[in-house]
matplotlib code that plots the C-alpha trace (Angstrom):
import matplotlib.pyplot as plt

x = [0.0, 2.7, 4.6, 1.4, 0.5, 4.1, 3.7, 0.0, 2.1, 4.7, 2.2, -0.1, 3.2, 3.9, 0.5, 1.2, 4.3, 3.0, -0.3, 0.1, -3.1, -4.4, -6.7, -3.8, -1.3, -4.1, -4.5, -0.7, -0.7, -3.4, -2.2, 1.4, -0.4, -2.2, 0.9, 2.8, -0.3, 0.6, 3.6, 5.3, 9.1, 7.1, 7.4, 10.1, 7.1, 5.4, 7.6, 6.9, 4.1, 6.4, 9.3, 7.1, 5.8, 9.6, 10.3, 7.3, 8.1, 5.0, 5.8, 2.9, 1.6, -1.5, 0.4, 3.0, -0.3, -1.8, 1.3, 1.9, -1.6, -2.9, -0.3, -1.3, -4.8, -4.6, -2.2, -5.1, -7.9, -6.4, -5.5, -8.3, -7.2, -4.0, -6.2, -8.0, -4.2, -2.1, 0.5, 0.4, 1.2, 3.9, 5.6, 5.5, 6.7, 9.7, 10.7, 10.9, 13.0, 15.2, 14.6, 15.6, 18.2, 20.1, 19.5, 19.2, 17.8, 19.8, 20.7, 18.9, 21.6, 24.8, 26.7, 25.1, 25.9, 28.3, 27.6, 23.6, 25.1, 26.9, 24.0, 21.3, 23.1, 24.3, 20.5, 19.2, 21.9, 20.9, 17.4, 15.5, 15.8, 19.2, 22.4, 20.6, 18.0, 20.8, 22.5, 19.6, 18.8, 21.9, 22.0, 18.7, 20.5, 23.8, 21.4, 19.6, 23.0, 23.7, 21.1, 18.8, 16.1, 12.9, 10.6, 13.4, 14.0, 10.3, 10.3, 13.5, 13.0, 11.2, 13.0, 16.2, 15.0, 13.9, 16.9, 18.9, 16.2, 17.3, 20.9, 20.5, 19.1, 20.8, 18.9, 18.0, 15.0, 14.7, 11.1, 11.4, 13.0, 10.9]
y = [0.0, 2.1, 1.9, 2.4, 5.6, 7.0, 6.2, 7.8, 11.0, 11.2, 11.2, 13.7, 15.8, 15.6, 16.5, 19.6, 20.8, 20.3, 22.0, 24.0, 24.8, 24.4, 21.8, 19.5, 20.8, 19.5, 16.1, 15.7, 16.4, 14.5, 11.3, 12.0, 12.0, 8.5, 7.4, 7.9, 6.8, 3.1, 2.7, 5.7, 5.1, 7.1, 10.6, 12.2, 11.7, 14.3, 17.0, 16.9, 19.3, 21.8, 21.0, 21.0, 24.6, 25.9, 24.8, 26.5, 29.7, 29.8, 30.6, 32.4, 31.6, 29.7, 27.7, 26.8, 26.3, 24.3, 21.9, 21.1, 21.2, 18.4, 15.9, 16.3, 15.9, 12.9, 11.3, 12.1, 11.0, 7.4, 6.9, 9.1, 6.9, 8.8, 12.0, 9.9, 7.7, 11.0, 10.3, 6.8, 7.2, 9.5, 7.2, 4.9, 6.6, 7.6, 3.7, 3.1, 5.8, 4.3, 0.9, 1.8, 4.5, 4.1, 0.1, -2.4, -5.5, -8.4, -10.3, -7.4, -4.7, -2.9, 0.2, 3.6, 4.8, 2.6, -0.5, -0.5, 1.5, -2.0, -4.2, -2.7, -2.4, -6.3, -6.9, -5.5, -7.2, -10.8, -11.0, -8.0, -6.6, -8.4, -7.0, -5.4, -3.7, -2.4, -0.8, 0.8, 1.9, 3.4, 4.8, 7.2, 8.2, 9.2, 10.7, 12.5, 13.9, 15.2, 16.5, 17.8, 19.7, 20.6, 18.1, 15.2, 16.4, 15.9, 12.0, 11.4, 13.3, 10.4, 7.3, 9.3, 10.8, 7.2, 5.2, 8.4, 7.8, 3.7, 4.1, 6.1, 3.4, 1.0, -1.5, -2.9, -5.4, -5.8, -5.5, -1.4, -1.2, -2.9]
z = [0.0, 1.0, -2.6, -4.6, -2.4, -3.2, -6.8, -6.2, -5.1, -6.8, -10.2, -8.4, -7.6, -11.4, -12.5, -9.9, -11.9, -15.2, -14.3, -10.9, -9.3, -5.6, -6.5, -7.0, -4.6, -1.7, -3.5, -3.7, -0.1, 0.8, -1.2, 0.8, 4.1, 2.9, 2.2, 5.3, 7.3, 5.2, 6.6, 8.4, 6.4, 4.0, 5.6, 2.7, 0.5, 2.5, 2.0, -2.0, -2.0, -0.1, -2.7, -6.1, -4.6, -4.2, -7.6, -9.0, -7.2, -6.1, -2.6, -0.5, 2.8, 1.6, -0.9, 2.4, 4.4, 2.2, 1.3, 5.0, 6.6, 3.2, 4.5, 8.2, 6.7, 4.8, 7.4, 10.5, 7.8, 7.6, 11.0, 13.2, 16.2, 16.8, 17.7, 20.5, 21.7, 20.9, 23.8, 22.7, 19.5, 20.3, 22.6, 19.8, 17.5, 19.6, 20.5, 16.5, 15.7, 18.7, 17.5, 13.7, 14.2, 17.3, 18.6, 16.1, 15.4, 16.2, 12.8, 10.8, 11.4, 9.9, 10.7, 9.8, 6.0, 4.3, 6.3, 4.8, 1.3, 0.9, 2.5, 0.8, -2.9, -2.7, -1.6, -4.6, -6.9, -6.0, -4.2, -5.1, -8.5, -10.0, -11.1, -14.4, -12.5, -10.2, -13.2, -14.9, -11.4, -11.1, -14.7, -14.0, -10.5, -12.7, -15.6, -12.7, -11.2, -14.7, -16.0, -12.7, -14.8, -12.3, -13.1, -12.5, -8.8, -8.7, -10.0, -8.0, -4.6, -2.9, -4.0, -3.3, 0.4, 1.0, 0.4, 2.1, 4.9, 5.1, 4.7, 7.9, 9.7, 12.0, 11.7, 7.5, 7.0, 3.1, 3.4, 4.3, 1.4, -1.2]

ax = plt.figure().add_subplot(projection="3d")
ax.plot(x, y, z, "-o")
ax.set_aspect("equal")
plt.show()
């Protein structure tokens, strides 16, 4: 659900640059929220409402509003319960940022940075997507690095924020990053 409501985003976030207009900045917000409320490694996708309207140059104070209260509302619109378990959910989300970042998982773990760079790119050689997928995977990174028009920092903002997001991590289970 979580990879379908990215895709969901990142289209809507397209459909935004292409065609800016408040209509879609709130849906690409509101599909980000959804997103995030799927599985809460999503939250770099929330920030591309914010992004695609610092692109656009279309920086006001309802176009900020909008792109950081639509994520908040699609988020609280999938999962109402937080509102009634607020401290709850808080403490909650504090033990798996501790859990992720700083302790580990026994036999699901490497160093910070390098350590998962290495453990997630031989991962996706052999298991996920196989050594050719790797490379064309790598080619659009390289042909994103070279040639970073607007619309290409929109396609590639979340998958790069993401695996940014797991490298991060302490402790890796392949299933985050599928």
């Amino acid at each position: 659900l979580m990879s379908l409501m990215c895709v969901v985003t990142v289209w809507s976030g397209l459909r935004l640059f292409d065609r800016y207009s408040t209509k879609w900045l709130w849906l690409t917000g509101l599909f980000a929220g959804l997103a995030v409320s799927s599985k809460y490694n999503a939250a770099p996708v929330a920030m591309l409402p914010l992004l695609i309207v610092l692109l656009k140059g279309k920086i006001s104070k309802s176009a900020f509003a909008v792109s950081c209260l639509a994520p908040l509302l699609g988020f609280f619109a999938a999962s109402p319960y937080i509102l009634v378990e607020g401290r709850l959910f808080v403490e909650h989300i504090w033990y798996e940022v501790w859990h992720y970042g700083v302790a580990g998982h026994v036999g699901h773990e490497a160093s910070r940075g390098l350590g998962q760079l290495f453990f997630y790119t031989e991962w996706l050689s052999s298991e996920a997507i196989g050594t050719v997928g790797l490379l064309i995977a790598l080619l659009g990174a390289i042909f994103f690095l070279f040639s970073p028009s607007k619309r290409t920092v929109v396609i590639f903002f979340f998958p790069l924020a993401y695996a940014l997001l797991m490298i991060c991590q302490k402790a890796n289970f392949t299933r985050n990053m599928l």
